[in-house]
C-alpha positions in Angstrom: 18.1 19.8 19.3 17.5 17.4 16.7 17.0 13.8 16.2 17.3 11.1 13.4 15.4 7.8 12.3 14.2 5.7 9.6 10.8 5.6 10.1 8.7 8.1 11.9 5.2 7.5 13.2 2.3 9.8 14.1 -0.2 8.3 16.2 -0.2 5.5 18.8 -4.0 3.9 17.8 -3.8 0.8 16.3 -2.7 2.0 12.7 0.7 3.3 14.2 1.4 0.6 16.4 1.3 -1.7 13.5 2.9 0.1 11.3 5.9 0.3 13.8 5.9 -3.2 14.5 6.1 -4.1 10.7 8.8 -1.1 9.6 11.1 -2.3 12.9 10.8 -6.2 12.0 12.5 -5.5 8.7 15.4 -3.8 10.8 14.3 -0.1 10.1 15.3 2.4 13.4 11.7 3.1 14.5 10.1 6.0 16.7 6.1 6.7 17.9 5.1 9.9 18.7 1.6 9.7 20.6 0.4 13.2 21.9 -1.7 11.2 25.1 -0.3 10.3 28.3 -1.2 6.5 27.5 -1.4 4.4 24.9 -5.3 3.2 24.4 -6.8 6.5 25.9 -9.1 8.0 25.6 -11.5 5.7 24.0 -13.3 7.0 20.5 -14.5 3.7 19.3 -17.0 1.0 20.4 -14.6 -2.1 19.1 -17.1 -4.0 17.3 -14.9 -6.5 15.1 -14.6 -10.0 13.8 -12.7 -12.4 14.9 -11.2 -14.3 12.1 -9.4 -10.8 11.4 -8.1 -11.1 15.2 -6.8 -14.1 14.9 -5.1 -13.0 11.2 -4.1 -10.7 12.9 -2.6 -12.6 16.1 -4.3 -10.9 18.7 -5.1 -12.9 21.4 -8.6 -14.4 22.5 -8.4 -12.8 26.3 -8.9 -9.5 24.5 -11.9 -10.1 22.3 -15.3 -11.0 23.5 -17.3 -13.5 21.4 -20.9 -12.7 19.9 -23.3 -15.3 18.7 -26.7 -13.2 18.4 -27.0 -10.3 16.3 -30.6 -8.2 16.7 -31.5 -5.0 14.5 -34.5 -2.8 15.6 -36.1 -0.5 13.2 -38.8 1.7 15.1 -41.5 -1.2 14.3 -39.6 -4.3 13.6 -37.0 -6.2 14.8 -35.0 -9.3 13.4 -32.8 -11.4 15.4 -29.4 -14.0 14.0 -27.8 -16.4 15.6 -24.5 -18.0 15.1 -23.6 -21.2 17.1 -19.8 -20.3 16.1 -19.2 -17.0 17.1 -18.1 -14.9 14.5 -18.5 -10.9 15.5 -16.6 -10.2 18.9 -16.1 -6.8 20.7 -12.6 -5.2 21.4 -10.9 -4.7 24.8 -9.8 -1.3 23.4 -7.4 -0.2 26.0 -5.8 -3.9 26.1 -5.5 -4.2 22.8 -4.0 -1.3 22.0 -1.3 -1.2 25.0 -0.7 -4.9 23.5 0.0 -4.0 19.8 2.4 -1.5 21.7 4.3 -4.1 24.1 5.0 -5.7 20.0 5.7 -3.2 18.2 8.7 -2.2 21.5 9.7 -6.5 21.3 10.4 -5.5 17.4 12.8 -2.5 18.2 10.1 0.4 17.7 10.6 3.1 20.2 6.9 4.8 22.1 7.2 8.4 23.2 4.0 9.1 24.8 2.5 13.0 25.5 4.7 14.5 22.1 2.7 16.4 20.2 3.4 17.5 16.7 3.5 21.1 15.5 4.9 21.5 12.1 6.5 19.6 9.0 9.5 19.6 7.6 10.0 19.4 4.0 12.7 20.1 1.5 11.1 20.6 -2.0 8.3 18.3 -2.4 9.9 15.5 0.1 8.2 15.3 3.6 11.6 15.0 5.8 10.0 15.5 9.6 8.5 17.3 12.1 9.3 19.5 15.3 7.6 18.5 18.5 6.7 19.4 22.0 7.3 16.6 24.1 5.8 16.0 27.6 8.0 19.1 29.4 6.9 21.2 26.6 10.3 21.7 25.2 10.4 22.0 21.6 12.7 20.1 19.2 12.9 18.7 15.7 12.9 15.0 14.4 13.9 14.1 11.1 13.2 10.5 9.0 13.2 9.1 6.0 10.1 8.0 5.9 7.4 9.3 8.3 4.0 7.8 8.3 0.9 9.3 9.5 -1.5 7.7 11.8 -3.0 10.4 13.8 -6.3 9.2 12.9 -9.4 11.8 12.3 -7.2 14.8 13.0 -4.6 13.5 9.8 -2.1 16.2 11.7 0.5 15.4 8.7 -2.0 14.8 6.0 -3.9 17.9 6.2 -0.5 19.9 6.8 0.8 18.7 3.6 -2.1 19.2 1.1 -2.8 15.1 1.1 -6.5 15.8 1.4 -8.4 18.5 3.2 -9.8 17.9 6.8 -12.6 15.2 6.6 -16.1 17.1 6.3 -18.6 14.1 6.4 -17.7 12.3 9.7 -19.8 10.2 12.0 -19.8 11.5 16.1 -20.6 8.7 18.2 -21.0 8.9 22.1 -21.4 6.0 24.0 -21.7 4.9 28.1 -19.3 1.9 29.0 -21.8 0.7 31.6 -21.7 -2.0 34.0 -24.8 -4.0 33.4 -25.6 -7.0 35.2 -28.3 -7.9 33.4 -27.2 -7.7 30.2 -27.2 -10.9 27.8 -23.0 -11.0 27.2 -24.1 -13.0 24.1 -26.0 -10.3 22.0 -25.2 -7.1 19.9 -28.0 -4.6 19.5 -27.7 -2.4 16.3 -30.5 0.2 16.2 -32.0 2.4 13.9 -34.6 4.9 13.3 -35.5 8.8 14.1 -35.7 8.3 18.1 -32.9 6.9 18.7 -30.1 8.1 15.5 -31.3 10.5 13.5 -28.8 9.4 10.0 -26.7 6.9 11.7 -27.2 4.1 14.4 -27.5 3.0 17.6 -26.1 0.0 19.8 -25.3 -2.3 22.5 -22.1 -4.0 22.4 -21.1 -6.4 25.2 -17.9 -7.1 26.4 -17.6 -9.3 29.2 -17.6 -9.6 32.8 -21.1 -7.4 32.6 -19.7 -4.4 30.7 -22.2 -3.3 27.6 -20.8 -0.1 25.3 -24.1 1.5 25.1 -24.2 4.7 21.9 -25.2 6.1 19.4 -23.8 7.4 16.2 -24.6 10.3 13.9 -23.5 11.3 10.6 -22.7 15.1 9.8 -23.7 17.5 7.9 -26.4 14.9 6.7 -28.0 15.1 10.1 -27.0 18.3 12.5 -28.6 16.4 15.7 -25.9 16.1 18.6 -25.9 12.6 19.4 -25.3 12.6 22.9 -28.7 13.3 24.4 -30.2 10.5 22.4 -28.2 8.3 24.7 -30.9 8.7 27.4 -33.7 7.1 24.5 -31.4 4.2 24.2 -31.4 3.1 27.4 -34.4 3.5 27.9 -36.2 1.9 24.6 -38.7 -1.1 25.6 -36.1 -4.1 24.2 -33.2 -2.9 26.4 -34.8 -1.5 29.6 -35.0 -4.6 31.7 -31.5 -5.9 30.1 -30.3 -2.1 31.2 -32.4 -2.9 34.7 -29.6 -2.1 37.7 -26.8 -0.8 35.4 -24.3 2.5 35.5 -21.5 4.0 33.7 -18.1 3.6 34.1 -16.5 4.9 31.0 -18.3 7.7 28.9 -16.7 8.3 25.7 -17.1 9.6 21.9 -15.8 10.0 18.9 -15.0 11.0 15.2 -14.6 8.6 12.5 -14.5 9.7 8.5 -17.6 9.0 6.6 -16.1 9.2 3.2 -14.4 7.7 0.3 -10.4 6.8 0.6 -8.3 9.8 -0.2 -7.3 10.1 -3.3 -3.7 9.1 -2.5 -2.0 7.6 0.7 2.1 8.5 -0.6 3.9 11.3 -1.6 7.8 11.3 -1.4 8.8 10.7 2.0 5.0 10.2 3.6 2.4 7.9 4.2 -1.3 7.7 5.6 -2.1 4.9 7.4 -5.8 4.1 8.8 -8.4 7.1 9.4 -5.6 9.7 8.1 -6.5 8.1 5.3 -10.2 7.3 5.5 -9.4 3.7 5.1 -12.0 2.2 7.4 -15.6 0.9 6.3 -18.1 3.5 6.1 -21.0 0.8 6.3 -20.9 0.4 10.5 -17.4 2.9 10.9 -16.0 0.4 11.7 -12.2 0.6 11.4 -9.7 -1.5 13.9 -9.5 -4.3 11.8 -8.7 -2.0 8.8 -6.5 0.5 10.7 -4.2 -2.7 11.5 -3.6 -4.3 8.4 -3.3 -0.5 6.8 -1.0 -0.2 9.4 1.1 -3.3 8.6 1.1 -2.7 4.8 2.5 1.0 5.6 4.8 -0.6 7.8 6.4 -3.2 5.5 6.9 -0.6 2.8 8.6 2.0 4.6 10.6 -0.9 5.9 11.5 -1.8 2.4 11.9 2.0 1.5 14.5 2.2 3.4 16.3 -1.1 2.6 16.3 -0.1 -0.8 17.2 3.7 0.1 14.3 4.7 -2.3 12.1 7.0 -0.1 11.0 8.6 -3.3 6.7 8.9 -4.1 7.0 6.3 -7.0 8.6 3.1 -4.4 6.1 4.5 -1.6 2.9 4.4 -3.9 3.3 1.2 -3.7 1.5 1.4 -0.4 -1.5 3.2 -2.0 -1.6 0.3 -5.1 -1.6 -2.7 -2.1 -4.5 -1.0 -0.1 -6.6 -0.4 -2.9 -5.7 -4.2 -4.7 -7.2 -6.0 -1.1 -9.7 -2.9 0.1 -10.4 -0.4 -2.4 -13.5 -2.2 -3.9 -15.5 -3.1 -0.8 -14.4 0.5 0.9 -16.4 2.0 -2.0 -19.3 0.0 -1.8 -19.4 0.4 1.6 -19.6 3.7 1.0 -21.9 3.6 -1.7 -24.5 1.7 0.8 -23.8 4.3 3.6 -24.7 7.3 1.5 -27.8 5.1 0.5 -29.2 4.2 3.8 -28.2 7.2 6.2 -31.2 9.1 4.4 -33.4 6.4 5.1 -37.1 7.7 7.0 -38.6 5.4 9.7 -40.7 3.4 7.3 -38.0 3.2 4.9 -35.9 1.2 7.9 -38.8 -0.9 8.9 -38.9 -1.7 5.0 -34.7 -2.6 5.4 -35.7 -4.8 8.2 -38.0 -6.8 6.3 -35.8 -7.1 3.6 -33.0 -8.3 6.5 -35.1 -10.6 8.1 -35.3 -13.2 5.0 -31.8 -13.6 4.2 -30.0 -16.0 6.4 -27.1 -15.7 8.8 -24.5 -16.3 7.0 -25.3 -13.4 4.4 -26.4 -10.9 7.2 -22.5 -11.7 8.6 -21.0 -11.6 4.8 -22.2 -7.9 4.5 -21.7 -6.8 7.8 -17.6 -8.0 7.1 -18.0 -6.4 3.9 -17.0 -9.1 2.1 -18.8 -8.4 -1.1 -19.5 -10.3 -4.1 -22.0 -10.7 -6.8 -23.1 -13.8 -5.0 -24.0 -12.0 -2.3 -26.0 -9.6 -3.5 -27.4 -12.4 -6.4 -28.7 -14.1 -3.7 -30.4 -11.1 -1.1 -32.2 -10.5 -4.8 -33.1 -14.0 -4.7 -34.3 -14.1 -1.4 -36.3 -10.3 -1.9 -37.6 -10.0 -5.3 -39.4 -6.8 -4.6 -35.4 -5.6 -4.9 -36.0 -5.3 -8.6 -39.5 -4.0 -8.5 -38.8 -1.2 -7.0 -36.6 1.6 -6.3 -33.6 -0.4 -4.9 -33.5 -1.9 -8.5 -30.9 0.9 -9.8 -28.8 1.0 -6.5 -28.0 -3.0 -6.5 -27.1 -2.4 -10.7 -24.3 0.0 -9.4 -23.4 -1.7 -6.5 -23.3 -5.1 -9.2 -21.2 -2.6 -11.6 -18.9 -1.4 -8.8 -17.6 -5.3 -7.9 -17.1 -6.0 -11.7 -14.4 -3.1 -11.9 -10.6 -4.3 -11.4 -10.7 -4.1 -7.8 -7.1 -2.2 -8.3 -9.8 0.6 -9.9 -9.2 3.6 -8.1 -12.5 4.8 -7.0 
């Protein structure tokens, strides 16, 4: 048995869903194969965002939570922010995903849940479709013009059809989703230093009604420490003991989430790679919903166009990889530039950071945390920490200067 549509989708996460929504509003036939029983689970991200990029991207305020202090902790300092006007916010991840499903189904799209992929199908050097197992385990083939993948870390099409090789420098995060009574609903934690992640981060994300994401995240192969048993250091570290006081998990989840530079190419004839198939979220926090979703719409809206102009060929499609990099492209490689900087740091190296952090104001800690880059920015952290150019950081902000001057079309 075999099967026929414009536009097929690999991957449910936020990337697909998006996608889908944007190929079906420009009339393309649309279908989702997602190899879980449910859309939104499990859970492998904390769903730290902004929300000026929810409300870009229309998502609706009940599933969000609103942040207005931000605190770092270094093993000897720690520097608080706070924003009258909210600006960070935390992700309902299951509701928001399940909702960018019910809209990309309103545009016409079509969800199979529990199909999982198992090969591709090509003819010459044009990616054509795939056979399946759906949820009975009987096998069958789909064909499309255009399929997009959105299978996130795993890049099940990607990898299959020599666009890139599986990622190898990845951040593994596990975190408790507790309920915490205690718990300030107001404040993000983001926490660094040997104890508690060894070459990556801790935190505490709120979320409402007295649920806290509690984890940690570490980067491989620069660190080969398991992350999970430094969960038990987190909880228990002297700023978020008594805020922990009375709480349990609910949720435990983890994680993958690619800690390197775009791949070199999103499009081939036929193919797409839509959010972390294609590495295209910020390596600074990994973070990646906001990212996956607009990735996701761009995808979309040029498959959609692919197919009303019949052109499924790798020139129309690159135009995909020539959109991503025009709007992204320059602050994904600086963001990468500054992970691969600080994810060596030593203890004193972070208390150092921290001091650094601690006199630049609010506004700029939030600019860089959005990574919203410019030379203004970083113009003015030099202004603010003159030592910058006195010392070994000097050579690091002159690339990071050189890398915004490019033609942010520059493929990096």
């Amino acid at each position: 048995m075999s099967e026929a549509y414009n536009v097929l989708i690999v991957g449910g996460g936020p990337a697909g869903l998006t996608a889908a929504e944007a190929a079906a509003s420009k009339g393309a036939r649309v279908v989702v194969l997602e190899r879980q029983n449910e859309i939104g689970y499990p859970i492998h991200t904390s769903g730290g965002s902004w929300i000026s990029d929810m409300k870009a991207l229309s998502v609706p305020e009940h599933l969000y939570h609103p942040i207005h202090n931000v605190v770092f902790v270094s093993p000897d300092r720690e520097v608080s922010f706070h924003y009258d006007t909210a600006l960070a916010c935390v992700v309902d991840i299951r509701g928001l995903y399940q909702y960018l499903a019910a809209r990309a189904i309103a545009a016409g799209a079509e969800i199979r849940v529990r199909h999982t992929v198992d090969q591709v199908l090509s003819e010459g050097e044009r990616i054509v479709g795939v056979t399946y197992k759906n949820h009975v385990s009987a096998r069958s083939s789909l064909y499309a013009d255009v399929v997009i993948d959105a299978s996130g870390f795993s890049r099940h099409v990607g990898v299959r059809t020599e666009m890139g090789s599986a990622f190898h420098r990845y951040g593994f995060g596990a975190e408790y989703d507790l309920y915490a009574p205690a718990y300030p609903q107001d404040t993000v934690y983001l926490i660094m230093g040997s104890i508690y992640a060894p070459q990556g981060y801790a935190w505490a994300f709120p979320r409402g009604n007295g649920r806290v994401r509690l984890g940690v995240g570490v980067i491989h192969p620069d660190s080969d420490e398991d992350a999970r048993p430094y969960l038990n250091n987190v909880w228990n570290m002297p700023q978020l003991k008594e805020k922990l006081k009375g709480a349990s998990p609910i949720e435990y989840h983890t994680g993958l989430f690619p800690a390197e530079r775009p791949v070199e190419r999103f499009s081939r004839s036929g193919l797409l790679l839509a959010g972390d198939a294609g590495s295209h979220g910020s390596t600074l926090v990994g973070e990646g919903i906001r990212f996956a979703m607009y990735s996701g719409q761009m995808a979309g809206a040029v498959a959609g166009d692919a197919i009303k102009a019949g052109d499924n060929s790798a020139e129309f499609l690159s135009r995909f990889d020539r959109q991503w990099r025009a709007r992204f492209g320059r602050d994904m490689e600086i963001s990468y530039l500054v992970n691969k900087h600080i994810a060596a740091f030593s203890d004193e190296q972070w208390n150092g950071a921290l001091d650094m952090l601690k006199r630049l104001t609010p506004a700029q800690v939030a600019q860089a945390l959005h990574c919203d880059y410019s030379a203004g920015l970083f113009m003015g952290m030099i202004a603010r920490n003159p030592r910058l150019l006195r010392s070994g950081g000097k050579r690091f902000l002159e690339l990071l200067l050189e890398r915004i001057q490019r033609p942010a079309t520059a493929n990096a």
